[in-house]
Each structure stands twice: as structure tokens, then as C-alpha cells.
N, C-alpha and C positions, 0 to 999 in steps of 0.2 A: 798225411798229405804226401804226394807222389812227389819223387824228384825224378830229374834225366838225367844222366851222363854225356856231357858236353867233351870233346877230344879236341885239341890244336894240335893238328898233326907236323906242322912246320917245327911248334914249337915243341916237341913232346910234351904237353899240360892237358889237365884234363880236371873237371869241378863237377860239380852235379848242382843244377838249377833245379830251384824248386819249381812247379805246376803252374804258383803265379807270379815268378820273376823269371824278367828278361832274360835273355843272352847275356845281354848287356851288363848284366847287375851281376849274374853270376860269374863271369868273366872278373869285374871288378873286385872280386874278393879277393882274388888271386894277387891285385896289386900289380910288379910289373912283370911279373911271368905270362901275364893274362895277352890278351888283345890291346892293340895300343886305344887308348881312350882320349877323344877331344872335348868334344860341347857336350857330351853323356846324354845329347837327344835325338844323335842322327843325321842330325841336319849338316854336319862337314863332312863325312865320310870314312873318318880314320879309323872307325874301328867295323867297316865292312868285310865281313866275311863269305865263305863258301859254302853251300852244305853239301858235303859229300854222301850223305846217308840219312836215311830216318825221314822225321816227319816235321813238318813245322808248320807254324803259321804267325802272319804277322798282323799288327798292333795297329 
């Protein structure tokens, strides 16, 4: 299974998300190094990010 190399560059962190988990999840391993995390579905906005590079698509 592929992973990516996910980078917070504010935070210097950085995880590698598998193929078929989120951002979001991948971020969450990390605990609180990671992205701040709210309702874990999106819907309040606290853990909105930027892409600076690469490729994505959303859910």
C-alpha cells in the first residue's frame, strides 16, 4: 500500500498518510504535534489546512 509524506511547515511535523486515510487521521497520530483537531469530521474548521505542493483530492 502507498503512503505520502504529509509536511506542517509552521509546525516543523511531518507523518506519512496512508493511500486510504485522510489527512485528517494521519495528522491525528501524531497527537498534539499534529493539526489542532475539533469535531474530527470537518464540519468546525479547526483543523483547516493549506496545500502548498503536491496533489490531492477531497472526500
Amino acid at each position: 500500500m502507498a503512503s505520502f509524506r504529509v509536511t506542517l511547515t509552521e509546525q516543523d511535523e511531518a507523518c506519512d498518510c496512508r493511500e486510504n486515510e485522510s489527512v485528517l487521521h494521519g495528522m491525528a497520530r501524531l497527537g498534539k504535534k499534529g493539526i489542532l483537531l475539533g469535531c474530527r469530521g470537518g464540519g468546525c474548521g479547526v483543523c483547516k489546512v493549506r496545500v502548498l505542493s503536491g496533489e490531492y483530492s477531497r472526500r
